[in-house]
N, C-alpha and C positions, 0 to 999 in steps of 0.2 A: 719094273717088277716089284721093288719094294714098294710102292705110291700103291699098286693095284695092294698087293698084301695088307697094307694099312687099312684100307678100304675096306677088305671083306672082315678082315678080324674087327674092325669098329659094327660092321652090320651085322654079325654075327652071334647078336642076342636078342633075345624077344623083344623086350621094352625099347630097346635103341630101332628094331625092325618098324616095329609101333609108330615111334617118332617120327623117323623116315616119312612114315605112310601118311601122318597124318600133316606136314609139311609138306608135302606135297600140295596138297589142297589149298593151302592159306597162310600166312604168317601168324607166328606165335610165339607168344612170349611165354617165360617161365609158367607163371602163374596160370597160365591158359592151360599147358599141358599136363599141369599138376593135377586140376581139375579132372583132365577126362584120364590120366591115366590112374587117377586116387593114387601116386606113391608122393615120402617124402619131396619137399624142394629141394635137397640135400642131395638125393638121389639123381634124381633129372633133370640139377645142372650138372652132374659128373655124366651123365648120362651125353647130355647135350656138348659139355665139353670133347670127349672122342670122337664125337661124330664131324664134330667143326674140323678139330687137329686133321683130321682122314680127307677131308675135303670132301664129304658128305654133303652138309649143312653151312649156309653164310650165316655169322650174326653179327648183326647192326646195334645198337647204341643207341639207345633215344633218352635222353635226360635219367631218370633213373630204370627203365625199360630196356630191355635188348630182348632185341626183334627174330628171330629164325625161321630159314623160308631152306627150301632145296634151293642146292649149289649150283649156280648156274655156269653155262659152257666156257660163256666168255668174257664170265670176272676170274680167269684162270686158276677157280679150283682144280684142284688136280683128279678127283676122280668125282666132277660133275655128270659125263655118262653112267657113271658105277650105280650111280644112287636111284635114278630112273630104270634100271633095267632090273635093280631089284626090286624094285615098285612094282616094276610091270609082273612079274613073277607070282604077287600075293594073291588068291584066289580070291574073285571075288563078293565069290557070298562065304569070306572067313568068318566067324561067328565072333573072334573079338575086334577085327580091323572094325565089323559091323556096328557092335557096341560102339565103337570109340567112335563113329562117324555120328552115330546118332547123339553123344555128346557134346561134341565138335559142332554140330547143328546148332544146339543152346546156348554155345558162346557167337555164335555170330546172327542169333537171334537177337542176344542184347547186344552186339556190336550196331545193328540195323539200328534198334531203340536207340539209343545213346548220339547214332548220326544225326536221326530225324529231329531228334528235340534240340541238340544243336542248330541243323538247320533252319528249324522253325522259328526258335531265337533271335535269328539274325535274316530272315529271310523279306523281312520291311526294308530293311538296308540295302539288300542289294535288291531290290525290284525297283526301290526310286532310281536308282544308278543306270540300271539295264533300261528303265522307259523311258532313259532321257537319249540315248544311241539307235540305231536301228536295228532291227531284228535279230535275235543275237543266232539264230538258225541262219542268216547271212553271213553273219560272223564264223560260223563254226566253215560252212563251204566254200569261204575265200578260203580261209587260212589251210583247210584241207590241200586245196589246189594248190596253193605255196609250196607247202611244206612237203608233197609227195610226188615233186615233180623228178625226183629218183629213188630208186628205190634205198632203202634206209636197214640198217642193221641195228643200229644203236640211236635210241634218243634219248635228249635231258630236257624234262620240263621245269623250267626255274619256276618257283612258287605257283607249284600245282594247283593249289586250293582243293577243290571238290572233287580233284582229276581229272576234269573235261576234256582237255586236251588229251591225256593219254586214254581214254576213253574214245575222240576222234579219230585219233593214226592206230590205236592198236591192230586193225586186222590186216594194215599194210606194214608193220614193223613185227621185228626181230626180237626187240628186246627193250622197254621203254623204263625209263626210269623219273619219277617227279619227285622232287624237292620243296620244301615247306617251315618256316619257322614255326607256323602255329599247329601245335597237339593235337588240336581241336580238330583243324581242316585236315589233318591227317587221317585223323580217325574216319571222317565221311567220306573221303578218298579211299581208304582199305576199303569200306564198307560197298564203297561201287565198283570197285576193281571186283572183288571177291564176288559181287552178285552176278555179274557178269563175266564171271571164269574167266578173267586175263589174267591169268598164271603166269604171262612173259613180262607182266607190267609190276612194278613194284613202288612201294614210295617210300622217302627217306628224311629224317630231320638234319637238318643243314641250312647253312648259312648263304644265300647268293653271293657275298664279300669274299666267302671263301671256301670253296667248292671243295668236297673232301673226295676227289677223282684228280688220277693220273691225268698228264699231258695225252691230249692225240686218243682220247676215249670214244668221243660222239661223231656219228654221223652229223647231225643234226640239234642243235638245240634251239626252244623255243621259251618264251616269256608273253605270255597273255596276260594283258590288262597286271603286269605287276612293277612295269618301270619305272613310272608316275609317283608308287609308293617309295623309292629311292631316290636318297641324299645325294649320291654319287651315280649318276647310271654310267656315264663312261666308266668307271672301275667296275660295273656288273657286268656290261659288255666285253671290257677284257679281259673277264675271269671267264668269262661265258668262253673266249677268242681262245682261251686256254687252253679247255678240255674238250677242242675240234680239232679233227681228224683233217690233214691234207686235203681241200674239196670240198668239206665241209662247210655247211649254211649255219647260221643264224636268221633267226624266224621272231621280230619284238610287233606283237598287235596290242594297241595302245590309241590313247586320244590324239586327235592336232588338235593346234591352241584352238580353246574357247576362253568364254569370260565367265566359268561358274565355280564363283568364288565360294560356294557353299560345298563343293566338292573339299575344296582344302581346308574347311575348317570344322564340317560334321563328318567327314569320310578319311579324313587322315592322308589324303593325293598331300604329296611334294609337290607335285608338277601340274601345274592346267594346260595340261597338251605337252605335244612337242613338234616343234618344225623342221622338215623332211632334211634341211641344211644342216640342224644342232645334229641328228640321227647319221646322218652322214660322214659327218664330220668326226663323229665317235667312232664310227664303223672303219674310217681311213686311221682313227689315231692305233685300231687294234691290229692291223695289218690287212683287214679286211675288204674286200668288193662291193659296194651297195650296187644293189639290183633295182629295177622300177616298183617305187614303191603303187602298194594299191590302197585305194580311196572308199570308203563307204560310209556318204553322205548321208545324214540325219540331222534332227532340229531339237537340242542345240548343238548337240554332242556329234563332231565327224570320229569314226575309227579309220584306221590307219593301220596298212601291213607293212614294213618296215625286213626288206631281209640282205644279208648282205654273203658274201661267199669267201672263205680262205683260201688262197690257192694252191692250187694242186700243187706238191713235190715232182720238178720238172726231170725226167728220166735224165737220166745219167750219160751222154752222147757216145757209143763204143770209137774206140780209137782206128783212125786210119790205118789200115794194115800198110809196114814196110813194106817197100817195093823190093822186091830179092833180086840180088846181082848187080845193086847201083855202086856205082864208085863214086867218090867226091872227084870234083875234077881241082 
């Protein structure tokens, strides 16, 4: 009762109602909401702050940036239903939600601009990379098949980049989450998440070394073409090993060995490939199951799907029932 009471007296003012509404829609940071709602920043982070305390609003931390999206169900806010059902309440042709949407438009108009010129920047880079593998529309429908071969509540994509992968599982997942060192792929990540309304998909700066989630989180987690870039992938694998769930899979799509030594020296790869034995061998040191891995052959470059499974928590046996009436003889 008091958790619900926090809730409604945190929602129960215009500008905080506003917030709400327009979290709902996208991730935002201060300075974004200052914008469309014109008040002090003074103001709507005190604003922002009660909304968080209530369990309204998540906010995340990105280097000098902190992020706020509505409270989802099952990062155990505590009144994550509260805050959609007053959403759902706001009429929709309200004359100021209206205004604020059409402002909220203009910021993810330049969020758009600011992807594509990143992209465009870097986008020689990765087509020499992607035209030395096979088709990466092959790429995306193996690892499909892999990765949804149950259904899935929770996923973690370790270094998201563009968010393609959460972009491929989102209309079979629950709630997907991709991870990223770099600002930059972050930003073009939000920017494809939000064009394409995955509301349930979110992205986060964080480290693969050291994963800022609980034990026993994911269904599922995946690393597309991001191992190769690691010093250490046995310690990425077992931070990955970490935050699975009983049952839970690991999903690594990545090179097998080749000999193109210009990957490791214009492209920044640690790794020229890896052999299904070394992936193995990592997947047995995390407590992990390797499964058959799968093969898609190209000239010069093979990709390689790579998944392994953690085992189920084995039910707990009930005890034989006393026989009644035994005597010891």
């Amino acid at each position: 009762m008091d958790q619900l009471l926090l809730g409604l007296k945190a929602a129960a003012e215009g500008t905080r109602l506003r917030i709400l509404s327009l979290c709902a829609h996208v991730e935002l940071t201060v300075s974004d909401l200052v914008r469309v709602l014109g008040q002090s920043q003074p103001r709507v982070s005190r604003h922002l702050r009660l909304l968080v305390e209530a369990g309204l609003l998540e906010r995340h931390q990105e280097g000098n940036w902190a992020w706020y999206r509505l409270a989802e169900a099952n990062s155990g806010a505590r009144n994550a239903e509260l805050a959609r059902q007053l959403i759902d309440l706001i009429p929709e042709n309200d004359d100021i939600q209206s205004l604020d949407l059409v402002r909220l438009e203009e910021i993810k108009v330049e969020r758009a601009r600011m992807a594509a010129d990143y992209f465009r920047s870097n986008a020689a880079s990765w087509s020499e990379v992607r035209a030395l593998h096979v088709d990466p529309a092959k790429v995306d429908a193996a690892l499909r098949q892999v990765v949804l071969r149950k259904p899935i509540d929770n996923l973690l994509d370790i270094g998201t980049g563009t968010g393609r992968v959460l972009e491929l599982v989102a209309p079979e997942v629950t709630s997907a989450i991709g991870i990223d060192l770099s600002r930059e792929m972050l930003a073009v990540a939000r920017h494809n998440l939000d064009k394409d309304g995955l509301r349930h998909c979110q992205v986060r700066h964080a480290d693969m070394y050291q994963l800022p989630f609980a034990q026993e989180r994911f269904d599922v987690v995946t690393l597309h073409m991001v191992l190769h870039y690691s010093e250490k992938p046995a310690q990425v694998l077992a931070e990955a090993a970490r935050v699975l769930k009983p049952g839970g899979r690991i999903v690594v799509v990545d090179f097998a060995p080749h000999g193109m030594t210009a990957l490791l020296d214009r492209h920044a790869h640690c790794w020229a490939g890896f052999e299904d034995g070394d992936i193995g061998r990592w997947f047995r040191a995390s407590q992990l199951s390797p499964e058959e891995p799968v093969r898609l052959e190209g000239d010069p470059l093979t990709v390689a799907i790579w998944s392994a499974a953690l085992p189920a928590n084995d039910p707990v046996p009930e005890a034989a029932p006393e026989s009644v009436g035994s005597t010891a003889s």
